[in-house]
Biotite code that builds the C-alpha atoms (Angstrom):
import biotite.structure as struc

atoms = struc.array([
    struc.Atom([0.000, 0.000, 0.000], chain_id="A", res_id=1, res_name="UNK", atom_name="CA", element="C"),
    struc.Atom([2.895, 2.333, 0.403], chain_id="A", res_id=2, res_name="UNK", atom_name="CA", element="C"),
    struc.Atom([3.857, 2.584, -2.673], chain_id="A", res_id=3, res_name="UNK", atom_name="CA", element="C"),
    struc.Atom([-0.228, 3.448, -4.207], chain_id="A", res_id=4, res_name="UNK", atom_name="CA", element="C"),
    struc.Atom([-0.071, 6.107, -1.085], chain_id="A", res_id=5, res_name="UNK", atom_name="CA", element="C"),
    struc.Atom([2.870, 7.428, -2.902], chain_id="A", res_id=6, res_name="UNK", atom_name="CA", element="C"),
    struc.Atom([1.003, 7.933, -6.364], chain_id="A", res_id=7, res_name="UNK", atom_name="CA", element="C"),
    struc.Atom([-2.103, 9.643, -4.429], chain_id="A", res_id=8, res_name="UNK", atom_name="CA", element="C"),
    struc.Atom([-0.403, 11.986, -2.969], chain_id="A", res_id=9, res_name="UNK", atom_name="CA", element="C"),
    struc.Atom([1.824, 13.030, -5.840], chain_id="A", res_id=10, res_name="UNK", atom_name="CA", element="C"),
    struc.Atom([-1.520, 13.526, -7.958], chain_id="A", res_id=11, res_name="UNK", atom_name="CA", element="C"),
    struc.Atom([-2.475, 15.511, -4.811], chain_id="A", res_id=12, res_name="UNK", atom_name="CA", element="C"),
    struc.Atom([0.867, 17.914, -4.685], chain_id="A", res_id=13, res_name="UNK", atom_name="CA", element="C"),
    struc.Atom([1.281, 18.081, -8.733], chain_id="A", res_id=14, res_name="UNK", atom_name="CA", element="C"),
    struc.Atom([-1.037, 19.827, -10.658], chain_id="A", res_id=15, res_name="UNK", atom_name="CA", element="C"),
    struc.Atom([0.529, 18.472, -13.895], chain_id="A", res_id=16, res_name="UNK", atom_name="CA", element="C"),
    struc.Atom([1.631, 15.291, -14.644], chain_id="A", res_id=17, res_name="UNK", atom_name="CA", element="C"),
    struc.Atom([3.298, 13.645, -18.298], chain_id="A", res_id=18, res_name="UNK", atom_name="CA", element="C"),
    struc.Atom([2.731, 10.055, -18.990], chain_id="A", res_id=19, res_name="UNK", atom_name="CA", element="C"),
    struc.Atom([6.155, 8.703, -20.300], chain_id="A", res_id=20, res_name="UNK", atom_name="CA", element="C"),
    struc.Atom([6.737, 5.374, -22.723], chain_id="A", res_id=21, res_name="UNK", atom_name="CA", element="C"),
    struc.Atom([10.224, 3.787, -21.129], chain_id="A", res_id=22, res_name="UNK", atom_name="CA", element="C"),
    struc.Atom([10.834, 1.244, -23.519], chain_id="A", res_id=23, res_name="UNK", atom_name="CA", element="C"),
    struc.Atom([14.374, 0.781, -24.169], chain_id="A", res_id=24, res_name="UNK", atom_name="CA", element="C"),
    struc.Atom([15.343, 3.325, -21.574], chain_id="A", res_id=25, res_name="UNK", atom_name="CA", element="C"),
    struc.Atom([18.296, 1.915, -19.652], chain_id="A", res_id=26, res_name="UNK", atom_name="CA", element="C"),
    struc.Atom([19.110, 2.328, -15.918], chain_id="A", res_id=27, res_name="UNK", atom_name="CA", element="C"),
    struc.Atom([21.775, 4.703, -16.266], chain_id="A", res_id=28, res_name="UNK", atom_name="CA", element="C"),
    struc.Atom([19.497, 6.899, -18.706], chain_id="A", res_id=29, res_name="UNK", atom_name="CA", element="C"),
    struc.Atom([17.065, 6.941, -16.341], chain_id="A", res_id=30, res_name="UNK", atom_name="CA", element="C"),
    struc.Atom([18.879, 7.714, -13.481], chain_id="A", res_id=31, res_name="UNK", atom_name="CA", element="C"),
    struc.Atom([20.039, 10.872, -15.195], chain_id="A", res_id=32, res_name="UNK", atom_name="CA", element="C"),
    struc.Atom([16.773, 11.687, -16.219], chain_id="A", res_id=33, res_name="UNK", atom_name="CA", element="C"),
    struc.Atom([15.933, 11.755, -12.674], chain_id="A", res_id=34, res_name="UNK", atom_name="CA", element="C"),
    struc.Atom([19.255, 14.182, -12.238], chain_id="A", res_id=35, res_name="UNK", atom_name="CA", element="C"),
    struc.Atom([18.391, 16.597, -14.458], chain_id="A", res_id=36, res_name="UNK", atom_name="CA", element="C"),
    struc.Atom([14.365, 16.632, -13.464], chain_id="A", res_id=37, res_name="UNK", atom_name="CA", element="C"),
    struc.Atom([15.908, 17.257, -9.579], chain_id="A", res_id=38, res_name="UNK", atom_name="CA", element="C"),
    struc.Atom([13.622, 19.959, -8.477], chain_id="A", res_id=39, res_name="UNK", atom_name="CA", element="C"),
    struc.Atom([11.724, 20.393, -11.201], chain_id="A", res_id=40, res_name="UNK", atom_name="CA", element="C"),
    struc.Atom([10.421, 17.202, -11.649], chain_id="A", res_id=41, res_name="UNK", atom_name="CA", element="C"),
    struc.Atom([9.163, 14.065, -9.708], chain_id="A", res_id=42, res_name="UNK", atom_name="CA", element="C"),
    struc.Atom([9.805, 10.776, -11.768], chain_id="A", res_id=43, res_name="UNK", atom_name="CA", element="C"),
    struc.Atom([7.182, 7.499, -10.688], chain_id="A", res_id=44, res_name="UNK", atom_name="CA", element="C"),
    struc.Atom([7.638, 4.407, -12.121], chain_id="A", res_id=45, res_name="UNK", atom_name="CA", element="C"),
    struc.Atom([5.553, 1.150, -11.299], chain_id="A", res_id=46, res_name="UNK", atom_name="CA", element="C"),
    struc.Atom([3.362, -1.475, -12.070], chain_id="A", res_id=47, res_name="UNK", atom_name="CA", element="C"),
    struc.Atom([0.553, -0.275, -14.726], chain_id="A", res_id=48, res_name="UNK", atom_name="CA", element="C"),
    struc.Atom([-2.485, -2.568, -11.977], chain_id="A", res_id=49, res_name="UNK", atom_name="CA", element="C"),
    struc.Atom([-0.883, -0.403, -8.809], chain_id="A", res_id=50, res_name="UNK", atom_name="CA", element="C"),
    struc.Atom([-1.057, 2.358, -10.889], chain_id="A", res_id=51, res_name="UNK", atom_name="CA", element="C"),
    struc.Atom([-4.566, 1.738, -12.238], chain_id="A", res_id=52, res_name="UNK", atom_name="CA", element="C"),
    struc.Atom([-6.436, 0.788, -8.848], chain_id="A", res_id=53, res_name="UNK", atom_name="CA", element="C"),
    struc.Atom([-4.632, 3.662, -7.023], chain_id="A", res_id=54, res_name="UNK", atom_name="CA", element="C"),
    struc.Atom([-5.940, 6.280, -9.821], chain_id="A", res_id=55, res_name="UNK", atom_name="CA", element="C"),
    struc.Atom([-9.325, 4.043, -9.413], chain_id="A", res_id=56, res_name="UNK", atom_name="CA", element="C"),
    struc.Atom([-9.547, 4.341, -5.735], chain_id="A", res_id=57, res_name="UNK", atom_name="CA", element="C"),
    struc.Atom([-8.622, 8.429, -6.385], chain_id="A", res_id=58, res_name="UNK", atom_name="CA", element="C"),
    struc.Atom([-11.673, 9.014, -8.753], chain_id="A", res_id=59, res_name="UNK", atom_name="CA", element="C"),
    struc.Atom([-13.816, 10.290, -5.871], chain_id="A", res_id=60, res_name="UNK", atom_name="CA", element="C"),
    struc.Atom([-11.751, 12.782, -5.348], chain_id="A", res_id=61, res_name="UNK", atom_name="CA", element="C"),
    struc.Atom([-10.796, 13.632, -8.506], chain_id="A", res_id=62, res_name="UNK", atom_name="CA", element="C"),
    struc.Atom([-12.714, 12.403, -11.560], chain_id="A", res_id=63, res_name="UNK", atom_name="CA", element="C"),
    struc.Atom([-10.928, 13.921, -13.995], chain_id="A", res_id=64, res_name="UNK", atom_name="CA", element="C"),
    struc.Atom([-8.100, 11.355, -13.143], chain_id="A", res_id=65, res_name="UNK", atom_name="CA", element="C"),
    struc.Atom([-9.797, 9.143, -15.092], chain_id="A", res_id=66, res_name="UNK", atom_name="CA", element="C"),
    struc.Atom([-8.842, 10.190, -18.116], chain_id="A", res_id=67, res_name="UNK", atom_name="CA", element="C"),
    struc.Atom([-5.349, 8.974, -17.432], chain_id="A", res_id=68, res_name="UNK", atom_name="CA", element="C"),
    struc.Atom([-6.472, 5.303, -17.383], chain_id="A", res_id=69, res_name="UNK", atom_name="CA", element="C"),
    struc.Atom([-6.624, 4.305, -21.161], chain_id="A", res_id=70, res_name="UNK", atom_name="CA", element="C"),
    struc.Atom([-3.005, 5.167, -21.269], chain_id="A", res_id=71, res_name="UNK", atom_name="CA", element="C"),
    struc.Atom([-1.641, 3.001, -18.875], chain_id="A", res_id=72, res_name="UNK", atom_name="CA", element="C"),
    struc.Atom([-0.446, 0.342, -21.084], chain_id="A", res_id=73, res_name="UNK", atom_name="CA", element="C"),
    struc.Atom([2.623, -1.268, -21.662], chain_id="A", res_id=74, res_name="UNK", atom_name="CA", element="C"),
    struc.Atom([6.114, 0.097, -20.379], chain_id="A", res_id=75, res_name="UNK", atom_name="CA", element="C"),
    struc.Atom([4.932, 3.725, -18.799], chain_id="A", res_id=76, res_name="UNK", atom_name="CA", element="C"),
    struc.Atom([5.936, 5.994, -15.677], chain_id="A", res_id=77, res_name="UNK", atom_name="CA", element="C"),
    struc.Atom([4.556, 9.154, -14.623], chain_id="A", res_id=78, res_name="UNK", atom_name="CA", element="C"),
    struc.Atom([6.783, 12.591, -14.586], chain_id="A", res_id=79, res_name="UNK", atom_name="CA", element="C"),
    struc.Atom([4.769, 14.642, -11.884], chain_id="A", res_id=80, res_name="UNK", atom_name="CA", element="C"),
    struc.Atom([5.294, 18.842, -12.278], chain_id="A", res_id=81, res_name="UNK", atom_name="CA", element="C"),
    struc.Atom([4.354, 22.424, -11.044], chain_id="A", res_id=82, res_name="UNK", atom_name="CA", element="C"),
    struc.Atom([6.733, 23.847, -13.484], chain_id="A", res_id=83, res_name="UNK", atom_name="CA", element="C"),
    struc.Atom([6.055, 24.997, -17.512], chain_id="A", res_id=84, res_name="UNK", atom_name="CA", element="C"),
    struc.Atom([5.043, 21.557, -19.072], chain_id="A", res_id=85, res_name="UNK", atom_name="CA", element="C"),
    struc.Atom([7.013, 23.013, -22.225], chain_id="A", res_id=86, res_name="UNK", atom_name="CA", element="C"),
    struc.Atom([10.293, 23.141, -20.627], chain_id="A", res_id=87, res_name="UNK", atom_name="CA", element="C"),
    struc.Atom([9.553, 19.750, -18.777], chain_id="A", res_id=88, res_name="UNK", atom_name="CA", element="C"),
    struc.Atom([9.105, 17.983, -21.944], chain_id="A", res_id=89, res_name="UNK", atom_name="CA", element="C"),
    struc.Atom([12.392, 19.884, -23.354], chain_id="A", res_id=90, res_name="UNK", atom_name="CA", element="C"),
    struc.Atom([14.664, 18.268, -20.470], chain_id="A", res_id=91, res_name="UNK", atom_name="CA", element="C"),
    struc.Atom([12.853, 14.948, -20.731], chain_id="A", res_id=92, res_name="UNK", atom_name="CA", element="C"),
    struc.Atom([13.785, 15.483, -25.069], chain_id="A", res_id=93, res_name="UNK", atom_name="CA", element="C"),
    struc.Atom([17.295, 16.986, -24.095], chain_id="A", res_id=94, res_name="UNK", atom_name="CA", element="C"),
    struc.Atom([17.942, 12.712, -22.819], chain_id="A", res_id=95, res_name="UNK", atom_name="CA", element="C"),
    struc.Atom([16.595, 10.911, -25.413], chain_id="A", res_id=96, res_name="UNK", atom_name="CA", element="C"),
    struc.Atom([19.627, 9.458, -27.151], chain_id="A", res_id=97, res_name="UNK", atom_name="CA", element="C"),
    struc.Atom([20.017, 6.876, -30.387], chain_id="A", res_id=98, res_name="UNK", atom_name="CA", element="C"),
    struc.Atom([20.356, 3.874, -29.345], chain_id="A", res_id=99, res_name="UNK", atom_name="CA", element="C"),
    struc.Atom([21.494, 0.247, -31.375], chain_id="A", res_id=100, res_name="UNK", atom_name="CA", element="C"),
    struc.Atom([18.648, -2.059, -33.011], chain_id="A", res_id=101, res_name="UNK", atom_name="CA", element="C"),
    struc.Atom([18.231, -4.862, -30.959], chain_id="A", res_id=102, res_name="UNK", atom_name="CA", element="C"),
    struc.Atom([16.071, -8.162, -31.667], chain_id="A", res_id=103, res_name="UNK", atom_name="CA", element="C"),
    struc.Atom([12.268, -7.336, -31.492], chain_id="A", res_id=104, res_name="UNK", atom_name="CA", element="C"),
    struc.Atom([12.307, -3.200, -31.012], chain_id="A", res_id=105, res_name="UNK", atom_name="CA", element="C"),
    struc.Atom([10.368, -1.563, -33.143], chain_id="A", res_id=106, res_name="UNK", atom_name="CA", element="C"),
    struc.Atom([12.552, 1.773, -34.771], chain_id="A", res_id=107, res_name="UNK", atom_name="CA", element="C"),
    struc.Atom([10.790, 5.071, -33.858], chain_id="A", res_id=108, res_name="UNK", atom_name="CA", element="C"),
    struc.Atom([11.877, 6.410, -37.124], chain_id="A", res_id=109, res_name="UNK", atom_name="CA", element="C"),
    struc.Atom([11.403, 4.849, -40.594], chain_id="A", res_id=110, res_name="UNK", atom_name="CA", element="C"),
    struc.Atom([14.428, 2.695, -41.920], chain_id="A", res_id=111, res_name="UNK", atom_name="CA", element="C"),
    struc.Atom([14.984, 2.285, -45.524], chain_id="A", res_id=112, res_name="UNK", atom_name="CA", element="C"),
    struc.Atom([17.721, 0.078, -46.706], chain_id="A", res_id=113, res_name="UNK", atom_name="CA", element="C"),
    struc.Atom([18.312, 0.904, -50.542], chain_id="A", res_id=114, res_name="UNK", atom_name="CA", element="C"),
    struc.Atom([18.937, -1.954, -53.000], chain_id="A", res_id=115, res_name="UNK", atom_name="CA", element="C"),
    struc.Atom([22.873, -1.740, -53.760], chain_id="A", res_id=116, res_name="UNK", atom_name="CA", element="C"),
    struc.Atom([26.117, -4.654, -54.683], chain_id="A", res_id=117, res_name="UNK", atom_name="CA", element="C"),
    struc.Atom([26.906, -6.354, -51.362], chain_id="A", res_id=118, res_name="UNK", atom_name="CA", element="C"),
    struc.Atom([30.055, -7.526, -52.899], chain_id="A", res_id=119, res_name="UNK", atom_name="CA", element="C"),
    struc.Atom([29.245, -11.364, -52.214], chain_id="A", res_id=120, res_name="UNK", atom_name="CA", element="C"),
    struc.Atom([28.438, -13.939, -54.909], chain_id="A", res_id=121, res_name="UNK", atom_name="CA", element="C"),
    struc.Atom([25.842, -15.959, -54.964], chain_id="A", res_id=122, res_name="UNK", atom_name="CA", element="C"),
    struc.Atom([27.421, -18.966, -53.367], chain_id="A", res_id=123, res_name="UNK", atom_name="CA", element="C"),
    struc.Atom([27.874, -16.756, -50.137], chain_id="A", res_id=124, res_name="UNK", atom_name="CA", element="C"),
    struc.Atom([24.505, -15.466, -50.170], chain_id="A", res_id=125, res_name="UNK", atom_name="CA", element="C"),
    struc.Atom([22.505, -18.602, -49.827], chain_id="A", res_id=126, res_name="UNK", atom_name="CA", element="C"),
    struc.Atom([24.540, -19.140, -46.508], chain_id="A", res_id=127, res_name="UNK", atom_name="CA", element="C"),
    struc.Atom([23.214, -16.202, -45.138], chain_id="A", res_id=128, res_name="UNK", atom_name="CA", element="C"),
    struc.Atom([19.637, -16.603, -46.412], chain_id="A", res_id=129, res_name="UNK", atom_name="CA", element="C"),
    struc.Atom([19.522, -20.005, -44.850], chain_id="A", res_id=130, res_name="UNK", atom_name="CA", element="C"),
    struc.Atom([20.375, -18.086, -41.337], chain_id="A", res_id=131, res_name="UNK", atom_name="CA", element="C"),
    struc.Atom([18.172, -14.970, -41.664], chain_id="A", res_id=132, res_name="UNK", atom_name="CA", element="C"),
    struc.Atom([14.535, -15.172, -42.091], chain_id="A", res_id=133, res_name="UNK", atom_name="CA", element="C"),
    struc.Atom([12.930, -13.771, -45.288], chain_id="A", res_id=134, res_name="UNK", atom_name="CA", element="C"),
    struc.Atom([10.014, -12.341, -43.687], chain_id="A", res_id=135, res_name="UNK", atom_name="CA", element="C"),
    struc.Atom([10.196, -9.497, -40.604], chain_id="A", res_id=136, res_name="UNK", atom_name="CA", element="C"),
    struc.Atom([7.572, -8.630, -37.932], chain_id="A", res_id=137, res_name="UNK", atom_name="CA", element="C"),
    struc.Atom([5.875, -5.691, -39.423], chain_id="A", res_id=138, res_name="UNK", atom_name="CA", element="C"),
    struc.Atom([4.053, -3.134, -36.748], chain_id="A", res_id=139, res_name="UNK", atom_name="CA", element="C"),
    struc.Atom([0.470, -1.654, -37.804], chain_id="A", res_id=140, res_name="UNK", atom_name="CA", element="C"),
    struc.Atom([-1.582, 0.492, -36.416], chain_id="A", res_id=141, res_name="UNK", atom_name="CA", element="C"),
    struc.Atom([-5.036, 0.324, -36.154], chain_id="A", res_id=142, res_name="UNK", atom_name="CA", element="C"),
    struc.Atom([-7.260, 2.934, -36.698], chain_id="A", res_id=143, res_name="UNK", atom_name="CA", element="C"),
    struc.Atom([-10.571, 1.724, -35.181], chain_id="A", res_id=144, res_name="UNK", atom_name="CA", element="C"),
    struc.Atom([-8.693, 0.537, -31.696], chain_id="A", res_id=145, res_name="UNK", atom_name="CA", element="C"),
    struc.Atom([-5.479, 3.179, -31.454], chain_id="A", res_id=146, res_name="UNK", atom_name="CA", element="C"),
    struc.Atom([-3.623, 0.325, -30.692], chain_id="A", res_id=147, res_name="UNK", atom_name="CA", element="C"),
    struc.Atom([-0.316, -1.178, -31.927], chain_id="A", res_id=148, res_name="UNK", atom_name="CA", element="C"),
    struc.Atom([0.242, -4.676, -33.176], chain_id="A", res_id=149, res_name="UNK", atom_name="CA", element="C"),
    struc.Atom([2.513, -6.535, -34.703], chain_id="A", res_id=150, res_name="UNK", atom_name="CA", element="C"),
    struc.Atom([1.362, -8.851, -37.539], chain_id="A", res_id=151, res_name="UNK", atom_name="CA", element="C"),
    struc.Atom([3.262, -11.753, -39.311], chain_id="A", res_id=152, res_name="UNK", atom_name="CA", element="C"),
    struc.Atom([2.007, -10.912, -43.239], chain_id="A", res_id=153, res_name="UNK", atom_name="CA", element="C"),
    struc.Atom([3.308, -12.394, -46.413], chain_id="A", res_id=154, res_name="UNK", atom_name="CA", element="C"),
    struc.Atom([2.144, -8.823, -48.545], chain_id="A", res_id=155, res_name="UNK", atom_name="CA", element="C"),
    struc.Atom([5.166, -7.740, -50.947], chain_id="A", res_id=156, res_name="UNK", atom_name="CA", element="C"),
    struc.Atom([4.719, -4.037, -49.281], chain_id="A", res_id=157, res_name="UNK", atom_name="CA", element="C"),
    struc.Atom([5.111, -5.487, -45.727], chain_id="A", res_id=158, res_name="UNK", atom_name="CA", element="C"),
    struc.Atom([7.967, -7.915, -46.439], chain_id="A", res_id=159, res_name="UNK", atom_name="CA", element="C"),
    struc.Atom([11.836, -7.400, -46.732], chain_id="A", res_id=160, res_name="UNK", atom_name="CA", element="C"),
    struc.Atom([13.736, -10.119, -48.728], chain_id="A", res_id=161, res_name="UNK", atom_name="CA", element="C"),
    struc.Atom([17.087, -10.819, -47.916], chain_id="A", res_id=162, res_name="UNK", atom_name="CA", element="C"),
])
């Protein structure tokens, strides 16, 4: 219960409050997140269910709360403020770095890879085609839910050949 305590009475002291993604954001990035928000800033970071049922069990009090709920999903924290949201947001921008592709992220940008000589004959390149698999995980979104998914298809537009 301490910790749902916690989340009450930041939504009591904060006015403001960002919901954050933190997929892919390390420990050390998020410690200096928390370094340069010092202050400013109150970082929370928890389980989306304690999160839910304490906002739940804070609708009395505040129903506007429960606007918040619907976007508790996946990999989220809350960034609690009294300061300008604008130049919250900034710092929070200021420590987003690149970071490497790693099996099963999704890039936040698009990637194209352009059609060019790899400098390997054929005999080399049914080696690697035997280890690499023809078809990728493609993410959609869907417009009726505003959700993500991922979706295993076989279309020529959603399907990189090695």
């Amino acid at each position: 219960m301490p910790r749902e305590d916690r989340i009450i009475q930041l939504l009591d002291d904060y006015p403001k409050c960002f919901i954050v993604g933190a997929d892919n954001v390390g420990s050390k990035q998020m410690q200096q997140i928390r370094m340069s928000l010092r202050g400013k800033a109150v970082v929370l970071m928890g389980k989306n269910t304690m999160m839910s049922k304490a906002i739940r069990g804070h609708l009395e009090n505040n129903p506007a709360l429960e606007k918040l709920l619907p976007h508790i999903r996946g990999n989220v924290g809350f960034v609690f403020t009294k300061e300008d949201l604008t130049e919250i947001r900034d710092m929070l921008l200021a420590n987003k770095v690149p970071a490497a592709a790693r099996a099963g992220a999704i890039a936040p940008c698009e990637v194209t890879v352009p059609a060019q000589n790899t400098g390997l004959g054929p005999e080399k390149t049914s080696f690697f085609q035997a280890l690499v698999p023809t078809v990728f995980w493609v993410p959609v979104y869907n417009t009726h839910t505003h959700t993500h998914t991922h979706t295993h298809t076989h279309t020529p537009q959603n399907r990189v050949k090695l």
